[in-house]
KOLTIVEX-709285 format. One line per 8 residues: number of its first residue (from 1); their letters; for each residue x, y, z of N, C-alpha, C. Coordinates in steps of 0.05 Angstrom, whole numbers, plus 5000, padded with zeros to 4 digits. Example, Ala and Ser with C-alpha at 12.3 -4.5 7.8 and 13.67 -1.06 7.14 Angstrom:
<recs>
1	as	5264:4886:5156:5246:4910:5156:5264:4934:5156  5257:4955:5142:5273:4979:5143:5258:5001:5157
</recs>
This chain:
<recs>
1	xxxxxxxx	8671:7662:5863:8671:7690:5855:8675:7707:5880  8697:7725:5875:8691:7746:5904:8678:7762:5908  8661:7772:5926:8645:7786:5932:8656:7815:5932  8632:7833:5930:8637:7860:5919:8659:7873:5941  8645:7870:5972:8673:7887:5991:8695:7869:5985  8704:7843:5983:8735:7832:5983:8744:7849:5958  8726:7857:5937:8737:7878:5910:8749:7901:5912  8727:7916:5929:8732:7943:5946:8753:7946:5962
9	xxxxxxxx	8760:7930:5980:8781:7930:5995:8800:7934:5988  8810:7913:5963:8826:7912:5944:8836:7934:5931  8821:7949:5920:8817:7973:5911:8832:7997:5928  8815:7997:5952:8827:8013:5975:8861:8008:5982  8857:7983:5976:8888:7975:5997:8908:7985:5975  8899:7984:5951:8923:7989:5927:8920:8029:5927  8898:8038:5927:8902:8068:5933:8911:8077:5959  8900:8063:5982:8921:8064:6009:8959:8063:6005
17	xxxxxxxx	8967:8044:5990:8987:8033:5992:9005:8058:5968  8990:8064:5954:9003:8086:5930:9006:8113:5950  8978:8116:5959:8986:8145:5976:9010:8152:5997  9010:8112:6008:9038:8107:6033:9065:8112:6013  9056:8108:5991:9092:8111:5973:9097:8139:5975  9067:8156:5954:9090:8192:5946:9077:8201:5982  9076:8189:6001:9089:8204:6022:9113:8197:6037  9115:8173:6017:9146:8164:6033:9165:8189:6012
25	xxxxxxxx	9159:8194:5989:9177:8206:5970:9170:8232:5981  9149:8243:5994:9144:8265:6001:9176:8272:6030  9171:8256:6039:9187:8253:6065:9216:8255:6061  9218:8249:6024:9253:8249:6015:9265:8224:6014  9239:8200:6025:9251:8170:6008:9233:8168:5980  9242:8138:5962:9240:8133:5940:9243:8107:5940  9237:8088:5920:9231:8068:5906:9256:8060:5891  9270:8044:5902:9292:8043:5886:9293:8017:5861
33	xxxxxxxx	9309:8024:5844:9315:8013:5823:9350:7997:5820  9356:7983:5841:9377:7980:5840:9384:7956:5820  9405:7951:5800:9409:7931:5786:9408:7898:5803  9383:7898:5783:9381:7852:5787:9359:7855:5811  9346:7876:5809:9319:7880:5827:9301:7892:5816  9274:7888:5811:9239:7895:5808:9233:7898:5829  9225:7937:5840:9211:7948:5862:9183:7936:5849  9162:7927:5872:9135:7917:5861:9123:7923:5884
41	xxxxxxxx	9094:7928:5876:9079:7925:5911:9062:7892:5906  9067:7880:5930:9053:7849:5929:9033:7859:5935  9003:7863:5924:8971:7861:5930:8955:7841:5946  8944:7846:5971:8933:7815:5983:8901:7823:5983  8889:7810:5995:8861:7810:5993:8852:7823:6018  8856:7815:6039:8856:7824:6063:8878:7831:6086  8900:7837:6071:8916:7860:6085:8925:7878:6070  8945:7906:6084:8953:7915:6073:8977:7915:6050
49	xxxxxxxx	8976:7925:6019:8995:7914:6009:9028:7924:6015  9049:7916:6006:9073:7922:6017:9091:7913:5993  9108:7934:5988:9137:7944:5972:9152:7927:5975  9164:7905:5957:9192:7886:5959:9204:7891:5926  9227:7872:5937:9242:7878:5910:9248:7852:5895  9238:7850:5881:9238:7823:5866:9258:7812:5852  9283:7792:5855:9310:7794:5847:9299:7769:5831  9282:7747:5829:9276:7726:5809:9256:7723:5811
57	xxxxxxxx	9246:7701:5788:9210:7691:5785:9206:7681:5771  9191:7659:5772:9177:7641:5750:9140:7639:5752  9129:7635:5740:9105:7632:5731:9086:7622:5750  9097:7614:5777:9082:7602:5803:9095:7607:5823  9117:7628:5826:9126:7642:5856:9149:7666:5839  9154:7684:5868:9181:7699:5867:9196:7700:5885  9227:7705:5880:9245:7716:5899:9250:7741:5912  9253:7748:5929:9256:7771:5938:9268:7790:5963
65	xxxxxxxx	9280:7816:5965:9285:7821:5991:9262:7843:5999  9262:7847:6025:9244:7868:6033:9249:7892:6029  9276:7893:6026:9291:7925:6030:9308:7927:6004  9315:7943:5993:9338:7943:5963:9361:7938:5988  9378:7937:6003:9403:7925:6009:9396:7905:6029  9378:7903:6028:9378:7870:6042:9389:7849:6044  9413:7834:6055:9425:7819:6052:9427:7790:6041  9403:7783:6062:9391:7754:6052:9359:7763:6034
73	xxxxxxxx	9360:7744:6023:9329:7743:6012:9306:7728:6025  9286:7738:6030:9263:7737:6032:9252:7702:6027  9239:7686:6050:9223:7654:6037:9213:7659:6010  9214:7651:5998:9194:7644:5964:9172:7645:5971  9166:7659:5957:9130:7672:5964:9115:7656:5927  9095:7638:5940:9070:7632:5916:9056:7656:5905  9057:7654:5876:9034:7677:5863:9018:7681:5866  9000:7639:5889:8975:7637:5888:8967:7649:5915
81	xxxxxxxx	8995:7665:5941:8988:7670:5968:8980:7707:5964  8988:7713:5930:8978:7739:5931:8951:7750:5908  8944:7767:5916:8921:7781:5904:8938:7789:5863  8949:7797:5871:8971:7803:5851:8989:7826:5851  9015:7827:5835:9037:7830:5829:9035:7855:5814  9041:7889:5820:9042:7912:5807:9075:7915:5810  9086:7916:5786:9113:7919:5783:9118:7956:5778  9136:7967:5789:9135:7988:5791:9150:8002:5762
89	xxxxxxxx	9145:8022:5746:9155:8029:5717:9178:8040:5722  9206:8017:5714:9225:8039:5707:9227:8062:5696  9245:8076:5708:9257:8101:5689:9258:8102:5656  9281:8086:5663:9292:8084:5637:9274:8078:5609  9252:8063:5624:9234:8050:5605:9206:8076:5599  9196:8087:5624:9193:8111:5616:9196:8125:5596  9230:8137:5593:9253:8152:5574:9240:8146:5553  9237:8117:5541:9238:8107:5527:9211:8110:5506
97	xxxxxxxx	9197:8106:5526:9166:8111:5522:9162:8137:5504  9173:8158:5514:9176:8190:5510:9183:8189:5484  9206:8176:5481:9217:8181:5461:9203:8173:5433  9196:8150:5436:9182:8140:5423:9153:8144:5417  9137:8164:5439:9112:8181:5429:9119:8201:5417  9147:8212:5419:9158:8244:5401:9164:8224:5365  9163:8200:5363:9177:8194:5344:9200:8188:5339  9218:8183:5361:9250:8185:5356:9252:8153:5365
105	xxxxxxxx	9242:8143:5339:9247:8104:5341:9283:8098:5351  9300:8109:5339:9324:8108:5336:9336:8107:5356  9327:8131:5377:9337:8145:5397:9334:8120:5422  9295:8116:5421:9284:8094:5433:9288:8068:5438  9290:8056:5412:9304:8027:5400:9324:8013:5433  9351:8021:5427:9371:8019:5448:9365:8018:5476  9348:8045:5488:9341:8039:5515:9317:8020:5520  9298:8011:5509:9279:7984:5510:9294:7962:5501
113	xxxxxxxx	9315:7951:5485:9332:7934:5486:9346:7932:5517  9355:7952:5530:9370:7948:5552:9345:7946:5575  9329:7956:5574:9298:7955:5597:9304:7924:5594  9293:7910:5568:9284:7878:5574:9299:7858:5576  9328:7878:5575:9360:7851:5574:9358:7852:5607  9357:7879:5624:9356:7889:5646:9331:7873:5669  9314:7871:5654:9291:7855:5673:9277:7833:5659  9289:7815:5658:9297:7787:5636:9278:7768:5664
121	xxxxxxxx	9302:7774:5686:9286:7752:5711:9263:7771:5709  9238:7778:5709:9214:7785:5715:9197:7778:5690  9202:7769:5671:9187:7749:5645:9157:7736:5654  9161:7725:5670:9137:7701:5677:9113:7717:5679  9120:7737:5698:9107:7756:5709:9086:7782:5687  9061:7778:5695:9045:7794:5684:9043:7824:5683  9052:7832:5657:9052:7860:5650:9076:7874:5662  9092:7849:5659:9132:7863:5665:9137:7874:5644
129	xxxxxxxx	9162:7896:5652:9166:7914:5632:9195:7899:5617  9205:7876:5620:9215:7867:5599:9203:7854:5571  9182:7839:5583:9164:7837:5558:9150:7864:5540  9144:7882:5550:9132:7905:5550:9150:7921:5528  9185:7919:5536:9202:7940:5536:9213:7914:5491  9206:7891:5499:9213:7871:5486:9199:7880:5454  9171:7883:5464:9151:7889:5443:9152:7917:5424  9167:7932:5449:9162:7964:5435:9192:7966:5424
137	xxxxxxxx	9203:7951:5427:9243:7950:5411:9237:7942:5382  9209:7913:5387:9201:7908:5358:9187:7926:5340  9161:7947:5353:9149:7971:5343:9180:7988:5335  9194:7991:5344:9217:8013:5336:9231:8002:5312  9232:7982:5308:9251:7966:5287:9222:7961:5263  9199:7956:5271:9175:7962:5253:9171:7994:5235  9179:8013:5253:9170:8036:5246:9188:8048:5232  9217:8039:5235:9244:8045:5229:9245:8033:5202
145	xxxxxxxx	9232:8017:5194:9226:8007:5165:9253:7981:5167  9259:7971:5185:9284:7952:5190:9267:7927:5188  9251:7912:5174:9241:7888:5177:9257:7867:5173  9287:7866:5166:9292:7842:5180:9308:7836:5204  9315:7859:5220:9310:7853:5254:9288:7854:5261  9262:7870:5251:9232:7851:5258:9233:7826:5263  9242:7814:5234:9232:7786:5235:9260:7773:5254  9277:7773:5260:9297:7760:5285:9284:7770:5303
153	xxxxxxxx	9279:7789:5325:9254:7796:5343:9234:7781:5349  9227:7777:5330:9199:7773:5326:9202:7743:5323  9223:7724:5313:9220:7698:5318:9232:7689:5346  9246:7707:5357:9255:7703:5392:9247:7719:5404  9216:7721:5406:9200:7733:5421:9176:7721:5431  9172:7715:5455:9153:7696:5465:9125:7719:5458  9106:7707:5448:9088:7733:5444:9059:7726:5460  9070:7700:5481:9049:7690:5498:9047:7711:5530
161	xxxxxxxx	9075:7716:5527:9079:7742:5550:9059:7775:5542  9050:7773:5523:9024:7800:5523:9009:7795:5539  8995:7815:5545:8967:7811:5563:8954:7833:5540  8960:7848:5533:8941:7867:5530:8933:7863:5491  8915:7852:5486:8895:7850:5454:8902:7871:5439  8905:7900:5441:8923:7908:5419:8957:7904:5415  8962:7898:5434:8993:7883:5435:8997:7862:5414  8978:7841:5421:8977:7812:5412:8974:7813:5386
169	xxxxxxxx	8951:7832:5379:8943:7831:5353:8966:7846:5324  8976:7862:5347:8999:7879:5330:9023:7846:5321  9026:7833:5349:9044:7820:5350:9040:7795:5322  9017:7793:5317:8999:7775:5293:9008:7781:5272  9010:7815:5272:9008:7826:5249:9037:7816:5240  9064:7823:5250:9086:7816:5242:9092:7799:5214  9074:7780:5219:9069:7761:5197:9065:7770:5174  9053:7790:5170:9039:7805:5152:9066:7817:5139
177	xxxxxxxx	9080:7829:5159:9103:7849:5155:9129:7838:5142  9125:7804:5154:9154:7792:5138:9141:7775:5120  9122:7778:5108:9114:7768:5083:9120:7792:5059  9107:7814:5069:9134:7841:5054:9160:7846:5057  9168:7828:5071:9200:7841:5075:9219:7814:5048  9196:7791:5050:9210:7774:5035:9206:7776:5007  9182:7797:5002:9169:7805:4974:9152:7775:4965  9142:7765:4982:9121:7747:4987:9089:7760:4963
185	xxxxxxxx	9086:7769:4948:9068:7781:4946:9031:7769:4945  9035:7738:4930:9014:7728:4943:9007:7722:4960  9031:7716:4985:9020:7715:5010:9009:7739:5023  9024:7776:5020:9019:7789:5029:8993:7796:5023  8984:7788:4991:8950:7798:4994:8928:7777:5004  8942:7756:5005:8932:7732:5016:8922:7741:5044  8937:7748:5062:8940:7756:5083:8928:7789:5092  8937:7799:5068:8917:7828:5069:8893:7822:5062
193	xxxxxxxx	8873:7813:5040:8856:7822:5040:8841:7800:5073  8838:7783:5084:8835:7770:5101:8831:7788:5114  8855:7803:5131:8849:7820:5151:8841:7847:5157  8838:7854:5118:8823:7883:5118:8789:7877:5126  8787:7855:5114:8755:7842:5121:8749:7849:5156  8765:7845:5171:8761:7841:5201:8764:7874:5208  8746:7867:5238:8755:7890:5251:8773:7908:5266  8785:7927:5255:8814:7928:5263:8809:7960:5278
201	xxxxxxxx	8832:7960:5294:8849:7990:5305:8857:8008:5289  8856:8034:5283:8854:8052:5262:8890:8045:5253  8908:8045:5277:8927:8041:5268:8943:8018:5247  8926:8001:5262:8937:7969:5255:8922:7970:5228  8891:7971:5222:8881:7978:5192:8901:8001:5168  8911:8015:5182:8932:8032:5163:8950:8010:5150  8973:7995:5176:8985:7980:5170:8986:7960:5148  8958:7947:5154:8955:7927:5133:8937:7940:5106
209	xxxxxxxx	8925:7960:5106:8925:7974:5078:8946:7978:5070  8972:7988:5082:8993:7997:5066:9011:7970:5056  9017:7943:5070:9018:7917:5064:9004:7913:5047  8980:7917:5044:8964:7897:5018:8970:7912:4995  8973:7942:4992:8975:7967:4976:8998:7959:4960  9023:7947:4968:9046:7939:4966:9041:7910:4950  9021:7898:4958:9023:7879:4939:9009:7871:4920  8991:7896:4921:8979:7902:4897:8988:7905:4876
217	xxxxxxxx	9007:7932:4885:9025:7946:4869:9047:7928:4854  9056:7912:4866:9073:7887:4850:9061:7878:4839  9042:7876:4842:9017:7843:4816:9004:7867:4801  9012:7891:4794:9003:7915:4775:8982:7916:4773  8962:7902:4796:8938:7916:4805:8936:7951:4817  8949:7962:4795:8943:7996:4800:8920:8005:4811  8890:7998:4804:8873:8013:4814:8870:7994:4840  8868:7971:4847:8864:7962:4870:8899:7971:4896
225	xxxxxxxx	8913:7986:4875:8937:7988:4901:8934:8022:4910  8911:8034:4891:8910:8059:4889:8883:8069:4914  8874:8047:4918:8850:8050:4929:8865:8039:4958  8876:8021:4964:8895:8006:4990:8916:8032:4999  8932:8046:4980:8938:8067:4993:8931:8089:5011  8907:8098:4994:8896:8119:4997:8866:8111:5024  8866:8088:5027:8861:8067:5055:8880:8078:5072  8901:8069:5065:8927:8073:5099:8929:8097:5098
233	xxxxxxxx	8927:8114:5078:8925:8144:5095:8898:8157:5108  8882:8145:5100:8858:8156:5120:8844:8138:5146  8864:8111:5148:8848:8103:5164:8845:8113:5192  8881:8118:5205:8885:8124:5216:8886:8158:5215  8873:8174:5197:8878:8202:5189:8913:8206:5191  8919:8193:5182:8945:8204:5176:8972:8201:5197  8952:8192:5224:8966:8191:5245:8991:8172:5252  8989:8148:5245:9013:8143:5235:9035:8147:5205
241	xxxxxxxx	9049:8167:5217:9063:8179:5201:9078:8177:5173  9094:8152:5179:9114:8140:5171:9091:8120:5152  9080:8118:5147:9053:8090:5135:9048:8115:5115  9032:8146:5125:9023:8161:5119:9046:8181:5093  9059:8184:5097:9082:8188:5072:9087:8169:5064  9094:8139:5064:9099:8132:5043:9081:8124:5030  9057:8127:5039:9021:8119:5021:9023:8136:5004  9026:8160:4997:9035:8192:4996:9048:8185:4961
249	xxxxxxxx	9070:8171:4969:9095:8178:4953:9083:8150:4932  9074:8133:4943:9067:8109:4919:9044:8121:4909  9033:8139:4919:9002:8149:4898:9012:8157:4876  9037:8188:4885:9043:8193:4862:9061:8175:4841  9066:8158:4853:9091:8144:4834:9073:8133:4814  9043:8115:4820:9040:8105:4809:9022:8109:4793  9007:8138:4797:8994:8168:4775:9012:8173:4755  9043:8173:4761:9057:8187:4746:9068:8174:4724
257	xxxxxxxx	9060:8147:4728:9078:8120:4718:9041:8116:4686  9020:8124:4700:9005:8117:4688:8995:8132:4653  9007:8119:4635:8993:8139:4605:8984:8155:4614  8956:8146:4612:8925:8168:4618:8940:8190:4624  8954:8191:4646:8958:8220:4663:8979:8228:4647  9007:8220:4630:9031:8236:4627:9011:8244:4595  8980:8238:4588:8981:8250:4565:8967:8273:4574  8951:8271:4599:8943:8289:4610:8959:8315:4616
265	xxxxxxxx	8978:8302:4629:9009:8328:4630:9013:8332:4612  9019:8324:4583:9026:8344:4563:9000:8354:4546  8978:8345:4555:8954:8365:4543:8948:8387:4550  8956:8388:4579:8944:8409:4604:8951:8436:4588  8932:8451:4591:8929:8484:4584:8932:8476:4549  8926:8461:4536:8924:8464:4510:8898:8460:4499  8899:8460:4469:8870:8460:4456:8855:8428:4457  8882:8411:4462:8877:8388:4466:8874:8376:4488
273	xxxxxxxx	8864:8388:4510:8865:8380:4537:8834:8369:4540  8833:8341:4556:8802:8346:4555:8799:8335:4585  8780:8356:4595:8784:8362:4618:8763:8341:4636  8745:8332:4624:8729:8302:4634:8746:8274:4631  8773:8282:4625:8784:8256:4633:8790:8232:4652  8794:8205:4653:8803:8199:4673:8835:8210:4674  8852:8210:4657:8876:8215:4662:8879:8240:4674  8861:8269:4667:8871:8285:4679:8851:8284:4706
281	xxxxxxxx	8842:8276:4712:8826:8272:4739:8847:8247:4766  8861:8236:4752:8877:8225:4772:8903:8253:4764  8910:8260:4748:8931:8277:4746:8928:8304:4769  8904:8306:4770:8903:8329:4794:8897:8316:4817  8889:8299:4827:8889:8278:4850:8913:8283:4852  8936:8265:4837:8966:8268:4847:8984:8297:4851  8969:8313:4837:8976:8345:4836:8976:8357:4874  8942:8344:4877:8931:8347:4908:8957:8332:4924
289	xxxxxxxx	8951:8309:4925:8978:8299:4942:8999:8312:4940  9021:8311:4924:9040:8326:4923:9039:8354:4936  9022:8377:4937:9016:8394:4955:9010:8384:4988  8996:8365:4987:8987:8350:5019:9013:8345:5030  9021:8328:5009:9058:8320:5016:9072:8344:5034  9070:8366:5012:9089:8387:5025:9073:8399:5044  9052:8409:5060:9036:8416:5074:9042:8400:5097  9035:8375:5100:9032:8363:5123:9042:8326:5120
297	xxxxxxxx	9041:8317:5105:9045:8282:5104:9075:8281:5109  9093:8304:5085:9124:8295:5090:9129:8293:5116  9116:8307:5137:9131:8310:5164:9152:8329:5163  9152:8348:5154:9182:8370:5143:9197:8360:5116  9190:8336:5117:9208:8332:5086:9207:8341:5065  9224:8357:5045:9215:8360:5026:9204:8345:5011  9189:8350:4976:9177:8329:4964:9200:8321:4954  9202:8295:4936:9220:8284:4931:9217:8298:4892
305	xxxxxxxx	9238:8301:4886:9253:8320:4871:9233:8307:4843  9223:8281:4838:9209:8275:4811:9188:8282:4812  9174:8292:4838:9148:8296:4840:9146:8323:4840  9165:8341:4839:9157:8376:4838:9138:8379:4815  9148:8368:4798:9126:8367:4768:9095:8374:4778  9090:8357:4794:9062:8350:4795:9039:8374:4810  9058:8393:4826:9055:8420:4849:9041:8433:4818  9042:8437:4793:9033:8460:4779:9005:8451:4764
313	xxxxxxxx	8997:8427:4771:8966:8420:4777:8951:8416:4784  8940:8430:4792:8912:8434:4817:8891:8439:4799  8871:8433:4813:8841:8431:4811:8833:8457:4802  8822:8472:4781:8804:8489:4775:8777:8500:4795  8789:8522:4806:8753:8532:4823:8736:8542:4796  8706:8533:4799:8690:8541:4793:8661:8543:4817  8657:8575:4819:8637:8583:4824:8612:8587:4810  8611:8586:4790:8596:8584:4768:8595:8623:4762
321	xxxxxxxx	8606:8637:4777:8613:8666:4771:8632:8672:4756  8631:8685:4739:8662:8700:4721:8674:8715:4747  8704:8717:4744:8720:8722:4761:8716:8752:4766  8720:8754:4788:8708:8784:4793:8732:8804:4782  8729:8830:4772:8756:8845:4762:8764:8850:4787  8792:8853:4779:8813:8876:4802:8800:8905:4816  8807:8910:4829:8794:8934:4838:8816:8959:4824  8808:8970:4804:8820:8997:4786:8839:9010:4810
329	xx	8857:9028:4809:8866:9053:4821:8863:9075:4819  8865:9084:4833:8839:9109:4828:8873:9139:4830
</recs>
């Protein structure tokens, strides 16, 4: 075990060694990114760490020059003669990043395809941004609703290259994802209810509510796909978007699809309406959504044109007061 100063040091030498960079950038140098090279700082235990550029690597050494035009390369350095390996974040992969926190899967997709075609030799290597850039091409093609380049991804994708447990576990989930893409449906609830049991990430629990919701909904378990929906939109509050409208759009589909409620729609405001129903009590539930829809779930979208119907049913206030009159004109 190492002792607490060999920790500290460590610590130091990696905030030493960051401060030596933005004053080299202060000075009007930079960190270059030149093609078929990884800028990295090598970390040691007891010296200072130092900037090379990593042109290959496998899982127990790397290649490298000292300088981006360095001619010859650098002896083969063991993984085991360093403290460890901080690979410096491309640009491009960056870009990418951005894009894909604004939502623009599409935009994103292409440049993390080219990040992990681009730094392919740095694989072995822990918390490289080709693996990194590998995973979030598959989130983009996940979110993009494209599940069967998921599932090609996702079966030529080493998923032993994660380090990080919400990675991994997302990477699990896939399974889940191409058991819906193949309309698997006992496997998908097979597999949903399993992992709604466990403890999950607000995000990843959306996910697989809206998966099991789906395969509910096929085996015309209505009230159990009604309750799995209305799961994926609150687990995550809504926050994943794309989960969060289409949870949205199967509530109402499958309110609208139900008796109870279309006798409820043609009772409403008549002598025959009866207002302790279940039908008209899911009928204004879907009334609510459909307004939520247009408020905030579409994301700008309008509602979708079968569901305008449903906007002229809303919930009754009662205060238990008669409505107060207008104020006369005097």
């Amino acid at each position: 075990m190492k002792s607490l100063s060999t920790i500290l040091f460590s610590v130091v030498a990696i905030i030493a060694s960051a401060g030596d960079l933005h004053a080299q950038v202060a000075a009007g140098g930079q960190v270059f990114f030149n093609p078929g090279q990884a800028p990295a700082m090598l970390i040691y235990e007891d010296s200072p760490a130092i900037t090379v550029y990593i042109v290959n690597s496998n899982s127990s050494a790397i290649l490298y020059k000292s300088t981006p035009n360095a001619s010859d390369n650098e002896p083969q350095l063991k993984l085991s003669d360093v403290q460890s390996v901080y690979l410096y974040e491309p640009k491009p992969y960056r870009q990418a990043v951005e894009l894909y926190q604004a939502r623009k899967y599409a935009e994103a997709l292409p440049i993390f395809n080219k990040v992990s075609a681009d730094y392919k030799f740095t694989k072995a290597l822990p918390n490289n941004y080709s693996v990194l850039a590998g995973f979030y091409e598959m989130e983009c093609m996940r979110r993009l609703g494209d599940l069967e380049a998921l599932s090609k991804a996702a079966a030529a994708f080493d998923g032993r290259g994660l380090s990080r447990p919400s990675q991994v576990r997302q990477f699990e989930l896939y399974a889940l994802w191409d058991a819906v893409r193949t309309k698997s449906w006992d496997r998908v609830v097979a597999i949903g209810e399993e992992r709604i049991a466990e403890k999950q990430i607000a995000y990843q629990r959306a996910q697989v509510a809206f998966c099991l919701a789906q395969g509910y909904e096929a085996q015309k378990k209505s009230t159990k796909a009604l309750n799995a929906y209305n799961m994926a939109l609150i687990a995550d509050i809504g926050a994943t978007q794309e989960i969060a409208e289409q949870s949205a759009v199967a509530v109402m589909r499958i309110h609208l699809a139900n008796p109870d409620v279309q006798t409820a729609m043609k009772n409403w405001g008549t002598e025959d309406e009866n207002k302790t129903s279940t039908g008209r009590m899911h009928l204004i539930e879907a009334g609510a959504m459909a307004a939520l829809y247009q408020f905030t779930l579409g994301d700008g979208k309008a509602l979708p044109s079968q569901f305008n119907i449903l906007l002229k049913y809303k919930p009754e206030v009662d205060n238990g007061e008669a409505a107060a009159e207008e104020p006369k004109e005097k």
